[in-house]
C-alpha positions in Angstrom: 30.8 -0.7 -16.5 33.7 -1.9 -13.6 34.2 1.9 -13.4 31.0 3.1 -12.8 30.7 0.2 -9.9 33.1 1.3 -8.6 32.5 4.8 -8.4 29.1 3.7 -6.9 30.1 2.2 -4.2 32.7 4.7 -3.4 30.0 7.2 -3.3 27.8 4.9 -1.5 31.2 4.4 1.4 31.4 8.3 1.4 27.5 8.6 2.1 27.7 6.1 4.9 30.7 7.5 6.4 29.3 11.1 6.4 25.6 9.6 7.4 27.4 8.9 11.2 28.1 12.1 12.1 24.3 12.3 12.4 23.6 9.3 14.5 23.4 10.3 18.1 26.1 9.4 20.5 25.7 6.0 23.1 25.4 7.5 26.7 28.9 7.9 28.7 27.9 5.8 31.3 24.9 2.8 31.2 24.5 2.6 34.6 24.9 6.4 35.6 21.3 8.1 36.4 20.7 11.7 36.4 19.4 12.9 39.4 16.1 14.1 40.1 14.7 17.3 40.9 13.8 16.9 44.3 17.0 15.7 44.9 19.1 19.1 43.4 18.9 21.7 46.1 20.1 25.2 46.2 22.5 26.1 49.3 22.3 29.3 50.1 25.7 30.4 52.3 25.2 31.5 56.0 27.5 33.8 56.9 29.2 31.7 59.4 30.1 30.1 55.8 31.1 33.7 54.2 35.0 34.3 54.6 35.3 37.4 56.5 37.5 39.3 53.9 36.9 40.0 50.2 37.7 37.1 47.8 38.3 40.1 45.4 40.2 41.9 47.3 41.4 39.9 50.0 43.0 42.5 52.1 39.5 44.3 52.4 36.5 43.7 54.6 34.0 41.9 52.8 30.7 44.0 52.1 27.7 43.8 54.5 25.2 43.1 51.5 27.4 40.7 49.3 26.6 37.5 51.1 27.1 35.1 48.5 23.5 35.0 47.6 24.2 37.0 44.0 25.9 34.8 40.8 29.4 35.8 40.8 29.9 37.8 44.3 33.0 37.4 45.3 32.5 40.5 47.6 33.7 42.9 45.2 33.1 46.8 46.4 36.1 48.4 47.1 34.5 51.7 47.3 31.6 50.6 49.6 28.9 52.0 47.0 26.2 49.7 48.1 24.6 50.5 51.3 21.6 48.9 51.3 20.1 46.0 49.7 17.6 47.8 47.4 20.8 49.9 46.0 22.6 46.6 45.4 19.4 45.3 43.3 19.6 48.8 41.4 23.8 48.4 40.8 23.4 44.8 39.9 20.7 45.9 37.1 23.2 48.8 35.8 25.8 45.7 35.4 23.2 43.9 33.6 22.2 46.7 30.9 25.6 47.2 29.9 26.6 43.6 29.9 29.7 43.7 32.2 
């Protein structure tokens, strides 16, 4: 009988232990808020703000139509492909397709 106790409660310590992974986790910070909508805004660069050479390639020009208002542009054409900004819609859908 003392063994089968025994074993019980071990099982019963075992289910506890693995029962808190489950529980969900006390905030980081009680008195942090997040912020609201209206107060996240989207800045979009002027190009007074643009640096005037490539972050790619910084000893090119950087591209007329790259003006920071793309995820990711850096001001990457090296080969000055894009010449207009329907083109650079039409490139940037070609990166998409084949996940690059």
């Amino acid at each position: 009988m003392k063994s089968f106790v025994a074993t019980a409660a071990a099982a019963t310590i075992g289910a506890a232990a693995s029962a808190s992974a489950f529980v969900a986790d006390a905030p980081l910070c009680s008195t942090c808020s997040s912020p609201s909508a209206s107060q996240l805004q989207m800045s979009t660069p002027t190009n007074n703000d643009l640096p005037k050479m490539s972050q790619a390639i910084p000893f090119l020009a950087r591209p007329k139509y790259l003006d920071g208002t793309l995820a990711g542009d850096v001001g990457f054409d090296p080969l000055g492909f894009v010449s207009n900004p329907e083109q650079l819609m039409q490139y940037r859908e070609a990166e998409i397709k084949h996940a690059r």
